[in-house]
C-alpha positions as CSV (number, residue, x, y, z in Angstrom):
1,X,0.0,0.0,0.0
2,X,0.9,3.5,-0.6
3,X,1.2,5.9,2.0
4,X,-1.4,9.2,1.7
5,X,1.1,11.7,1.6
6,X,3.4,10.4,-0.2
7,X,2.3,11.9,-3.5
8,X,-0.1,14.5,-4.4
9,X,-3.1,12.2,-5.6
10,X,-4.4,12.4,-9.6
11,X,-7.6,10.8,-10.1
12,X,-9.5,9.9,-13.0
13,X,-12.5,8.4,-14.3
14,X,-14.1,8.9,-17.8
15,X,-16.2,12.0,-16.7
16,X,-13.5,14.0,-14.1
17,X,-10.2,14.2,-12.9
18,X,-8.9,15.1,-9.8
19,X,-5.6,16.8,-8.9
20,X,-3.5,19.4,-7.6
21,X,-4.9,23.3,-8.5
22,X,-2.4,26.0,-10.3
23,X,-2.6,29.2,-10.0
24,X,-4.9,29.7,-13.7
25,X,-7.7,28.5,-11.1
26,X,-7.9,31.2,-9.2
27,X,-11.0,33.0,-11.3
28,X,-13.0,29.7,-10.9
29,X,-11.9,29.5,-7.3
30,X,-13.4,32.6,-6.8
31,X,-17.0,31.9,-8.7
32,X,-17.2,28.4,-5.3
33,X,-16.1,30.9,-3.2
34,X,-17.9,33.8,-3.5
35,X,-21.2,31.4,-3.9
36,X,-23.7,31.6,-0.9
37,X,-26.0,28.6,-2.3
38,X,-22.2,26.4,-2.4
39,X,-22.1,27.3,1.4
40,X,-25.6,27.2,2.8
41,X,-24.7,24.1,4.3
42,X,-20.9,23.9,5.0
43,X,-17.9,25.2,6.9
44,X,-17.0,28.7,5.4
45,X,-13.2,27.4,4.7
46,X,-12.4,29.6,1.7
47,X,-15.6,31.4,1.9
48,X,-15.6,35.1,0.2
49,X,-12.0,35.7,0.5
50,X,-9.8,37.9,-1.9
51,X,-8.4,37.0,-5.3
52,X,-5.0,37.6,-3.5
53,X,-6.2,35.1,-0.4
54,X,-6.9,32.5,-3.2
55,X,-4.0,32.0,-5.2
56,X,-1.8,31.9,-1.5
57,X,-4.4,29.1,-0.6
58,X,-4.0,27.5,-4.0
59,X,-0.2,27.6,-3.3
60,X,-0.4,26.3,0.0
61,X,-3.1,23.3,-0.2
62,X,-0.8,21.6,-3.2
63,X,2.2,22.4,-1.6
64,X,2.9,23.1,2.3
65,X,0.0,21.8,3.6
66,X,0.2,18.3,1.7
67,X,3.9,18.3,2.8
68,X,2.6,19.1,6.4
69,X,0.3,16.3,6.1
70,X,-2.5,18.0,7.0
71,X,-5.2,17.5,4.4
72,X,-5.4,16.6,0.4
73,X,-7.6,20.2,-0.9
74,X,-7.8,19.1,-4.4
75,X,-9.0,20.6,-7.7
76,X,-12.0,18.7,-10.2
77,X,-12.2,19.2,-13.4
78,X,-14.5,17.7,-16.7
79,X,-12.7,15.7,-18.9
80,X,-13.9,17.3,-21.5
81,X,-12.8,20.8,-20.4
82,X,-9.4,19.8,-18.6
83,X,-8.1,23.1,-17.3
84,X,-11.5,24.6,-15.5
85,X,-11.9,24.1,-12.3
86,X,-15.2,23.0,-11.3
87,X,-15.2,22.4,-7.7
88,X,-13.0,20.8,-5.0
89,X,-12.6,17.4,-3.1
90,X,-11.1,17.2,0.1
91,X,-9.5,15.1,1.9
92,X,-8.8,15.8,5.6
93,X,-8.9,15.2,9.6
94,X,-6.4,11.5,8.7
95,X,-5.9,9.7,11.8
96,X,-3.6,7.0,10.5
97,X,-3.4,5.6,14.3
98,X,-7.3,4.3,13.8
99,X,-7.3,4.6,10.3
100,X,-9.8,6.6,9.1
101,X,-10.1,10.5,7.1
102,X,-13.2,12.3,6.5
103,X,-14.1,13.9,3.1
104,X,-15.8,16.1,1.7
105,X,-16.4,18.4,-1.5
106,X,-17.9,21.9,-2.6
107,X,-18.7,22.0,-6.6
108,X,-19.5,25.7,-8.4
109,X,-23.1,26.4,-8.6
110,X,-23.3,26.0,-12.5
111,X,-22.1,22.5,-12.6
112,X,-24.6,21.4,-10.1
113,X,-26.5,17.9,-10.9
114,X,-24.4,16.5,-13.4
115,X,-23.2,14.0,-11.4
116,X,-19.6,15.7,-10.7
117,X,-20.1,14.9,-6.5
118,X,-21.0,11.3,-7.2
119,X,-18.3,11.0,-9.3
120,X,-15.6,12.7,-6.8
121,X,-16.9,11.1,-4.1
122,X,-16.4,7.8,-6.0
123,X,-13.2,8.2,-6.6
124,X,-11.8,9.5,-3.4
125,X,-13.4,6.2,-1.6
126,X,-11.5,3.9,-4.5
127,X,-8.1,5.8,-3.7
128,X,-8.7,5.7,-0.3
129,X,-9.9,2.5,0.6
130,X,-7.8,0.3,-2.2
131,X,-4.6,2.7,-3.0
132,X,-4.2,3.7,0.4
133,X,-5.9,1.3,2.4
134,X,-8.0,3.5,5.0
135,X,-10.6,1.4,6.5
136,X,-13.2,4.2,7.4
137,X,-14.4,7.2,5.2
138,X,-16.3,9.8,7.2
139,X,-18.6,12.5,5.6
140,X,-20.3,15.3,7.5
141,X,-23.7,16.5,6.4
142,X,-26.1,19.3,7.4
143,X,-29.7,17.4,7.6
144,X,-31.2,19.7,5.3
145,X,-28.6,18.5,2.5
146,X,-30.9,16.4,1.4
147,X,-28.3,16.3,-2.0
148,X,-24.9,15.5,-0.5
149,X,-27.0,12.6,1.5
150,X,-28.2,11.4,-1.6
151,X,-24.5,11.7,-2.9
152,X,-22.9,9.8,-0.3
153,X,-26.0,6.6,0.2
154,X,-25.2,6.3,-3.4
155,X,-21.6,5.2,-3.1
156,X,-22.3,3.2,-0.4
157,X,-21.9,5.1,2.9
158,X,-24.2,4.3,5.6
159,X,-25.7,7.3,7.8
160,X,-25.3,6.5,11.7
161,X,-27.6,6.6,14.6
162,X,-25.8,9.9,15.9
163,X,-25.3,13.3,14.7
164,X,-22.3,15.7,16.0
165,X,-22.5,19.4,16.5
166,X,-20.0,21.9,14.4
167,X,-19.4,25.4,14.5
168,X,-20.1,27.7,12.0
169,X,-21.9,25.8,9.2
170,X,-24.2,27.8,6.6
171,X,-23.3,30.8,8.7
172,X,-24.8,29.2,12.1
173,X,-23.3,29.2,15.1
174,X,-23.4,26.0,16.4
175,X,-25.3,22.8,14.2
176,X,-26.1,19.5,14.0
177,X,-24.5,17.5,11.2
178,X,-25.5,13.8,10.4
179,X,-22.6,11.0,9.8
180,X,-22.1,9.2,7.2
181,X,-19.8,6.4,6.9
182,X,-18.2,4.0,4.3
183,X,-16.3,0.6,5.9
184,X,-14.0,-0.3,3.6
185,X,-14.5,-4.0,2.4
């Protein structure tokens, strides 16, 4: 098995790819960013920040924060138009001790139900759970997301019998979000 930092994943199917952002993605950065309707129902991370704020993000999530091993903030893109970003798939919160990472994904407004999240979602659980080997996926989900629930049931995660409280999700101060989780097989 392959460690999860030990290179900068790229992954592909026949409708998206995956991988590290470049700076030309800072204009479509800022469209997911600057969306209200993309954040209704997650954490604000990149939420409304500068063009400047961006491309330093952009910089950092391919470069110092991968080599920090903190999280995997990657770029998807249509195979069909390689070099437009269309929304992001994350990786993150990897406790390697117990084995398990949560994910998660934010797509631009206009691509919206065209199957992009099942797609990125897909592919994130076949890297993680046969490339690398992590036996539990976690996914956090605002109840009213009816979508992303819809997203994650179809690639097989199962939603538990328990719901955690987060800070600062939609713009809330404190709410409950439902989990999800895939068990590796």
């Amino acid at each position: 098995m392959v460690e999860l930092f030990d290179s900068f994943p790229q992954l592909k199917n026949d409708k998206i790819t995956i991988k590290k952002m470049t700076e030309s993605d800072v204009e479509a950065l800022v469209e997911i960013s600057n969306s209200d309707n993309v954040y209704k129902y997650i954490a604000p991370f990149l939420f409304k920040k500068s063009d400047n704020f961006l491309l330093t993000a952009i910089k950092n999530l391919g470069g110092r924060d991968f080599e920090k091993k903190k999280m995997i903030i990657a770029g998807i893109y249509l195979n069909d138009n390689p070099n437009r970003l269309v929304g992001l798939s994350e990786m993150f919160d990897y406790k390697k001790r117990i084995n398990t990472i949560t994910i998660g994904y934010r797509i631009n407004e206009a691509f919206w139900n065209q199957g992009i999240a099942t797609n990125a979602v897909e592919l994130m659980i076949a890297y993680l759970s046969k490339e690398i080997g992590i036996g539990i996926i976690q996914a956090f989900v605002m109840p009213d997301n009816i979508y992303s629930s819809k997203v994650l049931l179809k690639n097989g995660f199962q939603k538990e019998g328990y719901i955690v409280q987060e800070k600062n999700w939609g713009g809330q101060e404190v709410v409950d979000v439902d989990v999800y989780t895939y068990i590796s097989k």
